[in-house]
C-alpha positions in Angstrom: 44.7 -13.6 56.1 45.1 -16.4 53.3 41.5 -17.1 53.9 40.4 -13.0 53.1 42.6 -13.0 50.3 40.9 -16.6 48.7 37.1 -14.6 49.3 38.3 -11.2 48.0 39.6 -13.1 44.6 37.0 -15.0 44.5 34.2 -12.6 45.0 36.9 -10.4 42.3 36.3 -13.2 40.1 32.5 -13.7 40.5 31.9 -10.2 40.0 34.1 -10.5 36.8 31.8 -13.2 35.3 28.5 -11.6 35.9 30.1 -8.1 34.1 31.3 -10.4 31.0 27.9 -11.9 31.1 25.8 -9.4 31.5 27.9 -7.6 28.8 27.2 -10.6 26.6 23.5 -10.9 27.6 23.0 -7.1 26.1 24.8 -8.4 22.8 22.3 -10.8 22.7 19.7 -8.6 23.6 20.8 -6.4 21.0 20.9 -8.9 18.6 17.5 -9.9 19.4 16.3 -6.7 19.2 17.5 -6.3 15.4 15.9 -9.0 14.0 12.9 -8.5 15.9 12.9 -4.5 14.3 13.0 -5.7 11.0 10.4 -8.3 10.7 7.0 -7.8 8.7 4.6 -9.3 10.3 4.4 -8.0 13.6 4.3 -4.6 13.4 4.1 -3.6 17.5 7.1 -5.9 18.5 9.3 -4.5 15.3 8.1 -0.8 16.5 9.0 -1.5 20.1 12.6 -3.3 19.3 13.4 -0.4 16.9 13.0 2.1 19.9 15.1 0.1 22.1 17.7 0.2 19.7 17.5 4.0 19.4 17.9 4.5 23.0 20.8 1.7 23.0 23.1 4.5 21.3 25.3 2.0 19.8 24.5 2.6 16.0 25.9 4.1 13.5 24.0 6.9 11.1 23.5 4.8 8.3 22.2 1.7 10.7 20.0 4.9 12.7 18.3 5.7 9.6 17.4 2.1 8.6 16.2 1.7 12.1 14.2 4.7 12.1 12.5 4.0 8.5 11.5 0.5 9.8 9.9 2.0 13.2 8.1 4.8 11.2 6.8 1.9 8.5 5.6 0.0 11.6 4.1 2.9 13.4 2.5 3.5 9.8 0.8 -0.1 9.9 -0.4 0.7 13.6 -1.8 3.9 12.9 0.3 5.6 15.0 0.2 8.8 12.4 2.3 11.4 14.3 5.4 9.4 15.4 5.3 7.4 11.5 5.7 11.3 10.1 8.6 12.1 13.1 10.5 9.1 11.9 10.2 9.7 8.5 11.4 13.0 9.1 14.8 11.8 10.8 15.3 9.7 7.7 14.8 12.7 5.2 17.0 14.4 7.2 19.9 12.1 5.7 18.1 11.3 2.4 16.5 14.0 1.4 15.2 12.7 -2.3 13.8 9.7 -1.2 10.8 9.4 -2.8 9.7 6.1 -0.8 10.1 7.9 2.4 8.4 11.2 1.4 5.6 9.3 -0.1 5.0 7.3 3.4 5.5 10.8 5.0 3.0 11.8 2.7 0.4 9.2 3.9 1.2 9.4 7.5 0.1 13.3 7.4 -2.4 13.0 5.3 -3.8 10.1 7.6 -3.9 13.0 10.3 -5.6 15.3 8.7 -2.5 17.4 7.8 -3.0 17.5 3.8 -1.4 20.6 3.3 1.8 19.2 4.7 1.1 16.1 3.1 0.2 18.0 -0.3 4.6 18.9 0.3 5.4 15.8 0.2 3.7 14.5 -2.7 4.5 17.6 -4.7 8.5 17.0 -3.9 7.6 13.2 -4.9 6.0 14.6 -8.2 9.0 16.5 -9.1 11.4 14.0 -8.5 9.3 11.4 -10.4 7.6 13.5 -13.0 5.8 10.2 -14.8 4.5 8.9 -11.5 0.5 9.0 -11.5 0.3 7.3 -8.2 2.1 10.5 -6.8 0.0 13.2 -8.7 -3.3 11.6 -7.2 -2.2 11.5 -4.2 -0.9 15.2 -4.8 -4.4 16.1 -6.1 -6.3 14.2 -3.6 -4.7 16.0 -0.6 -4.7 19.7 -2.2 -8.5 18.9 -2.5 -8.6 17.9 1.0 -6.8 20.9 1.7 -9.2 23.2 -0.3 -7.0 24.0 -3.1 -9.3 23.2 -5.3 -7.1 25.0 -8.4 -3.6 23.7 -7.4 -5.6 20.2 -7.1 -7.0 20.9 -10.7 -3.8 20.8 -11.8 -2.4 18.1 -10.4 -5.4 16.1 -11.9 -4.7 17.5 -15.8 -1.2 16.3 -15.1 -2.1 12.5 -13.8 -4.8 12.8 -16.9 -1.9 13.9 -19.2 0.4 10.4 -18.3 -3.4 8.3 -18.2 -6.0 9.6 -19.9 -8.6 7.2 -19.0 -7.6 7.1 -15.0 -10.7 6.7 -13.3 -8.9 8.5 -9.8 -7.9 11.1 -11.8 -11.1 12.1 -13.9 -13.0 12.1 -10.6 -11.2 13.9 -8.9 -10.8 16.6 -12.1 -14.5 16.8 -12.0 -14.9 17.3 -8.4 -12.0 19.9 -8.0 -13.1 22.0 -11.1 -17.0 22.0 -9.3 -15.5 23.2 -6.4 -13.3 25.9 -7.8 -16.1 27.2 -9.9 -18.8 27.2 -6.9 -18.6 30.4 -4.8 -16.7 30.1 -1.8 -18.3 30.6 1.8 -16.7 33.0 3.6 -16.4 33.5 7.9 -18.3 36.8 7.3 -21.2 36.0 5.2 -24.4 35.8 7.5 
């Protein structure tokens, strides 16, 4: 009987040692994972760490935003469009008036193709930073894209107004006003 008791606390206490370590091993892990999220240079092994951090469930919303704004910034870098705009959209869900976030929102849809979505973002961007050219070309450059030729027109006078010798900006001026003076096609015309 003394000899069942010795293996059942033993065993007990072996059991015990691989919990504690394997509890300490995901610390670690976790750890790990952190500083491999937040690096620059490798953009796949920071987007990969962030996820795993995601799923972990262990973070708190302000350390989920941060994590979610350095997996969309690396999902950015891989051109991985789509899930870049999804992340940014968690942060803005907590930080609306980011301007940094909108404006990589901004380039991830724009990247796919969605420039009047994108056109948004750069618009809320131009409101909240009224003497940013960088943001009103962009703003211009996706209304274009978009075929809003006139809304684009004016996003151009305005980038024009802060610079008036911006090469971006009197380009794209002349092309939108060409465009919005030409006739447009329509589906119906044979």
């Amino acid at each position: 009987m003394n000899v069942g008791r010795t293996i059942g606390k033993n065993a007990l206490c072996a059991a015990l040692c691989a919990l504690i370590a394997t509890a300490a091993g995901g610390a670690r892990a976790e750890e790990n994972d952190e500083s491999e999220c937040f690096q620059e240079d490798r953009a796949y092994v920071a987007m990969n760490a962030c996820s795993r951090l995601l799923m972990s469930g262990t973070l708190d919303a302000a350390k989920k935003v941060r994590i979610y704004e350095r997996r969309g910034r690396a999902a950015l870098v891989l051109f991985y469009f789509s899930e870049a705009a999804e992340d940014f959209t968690n942060v803005l869900a907590a930080e609306p008036d980011n301007t940094s976030i909108l404006a990589a929102r901004g380039e991830a849809l724009s990247e796919d193709g969605l420039f009047s979505k994108a056109a948004e973002d750069w618009a809320r961007v131009a409101a909240l930073k009224p003497d940013s050219l960088a943001a009103l070309l962009q703003l211009g450059k996706n209304l274009y894209a978009a075929g809003s030729y006139e809304q684009a027109t004016g996003a151009y006078e305005k980038a024009i107004g802060i610079d008036a010798k911006n090469i971006p900006a009197l380009v794209g001026l002349s092309r939108a006003l060409d465009m919005s003076s030409q006739p447009q096609k329509s589906d119906e015309t044979p």
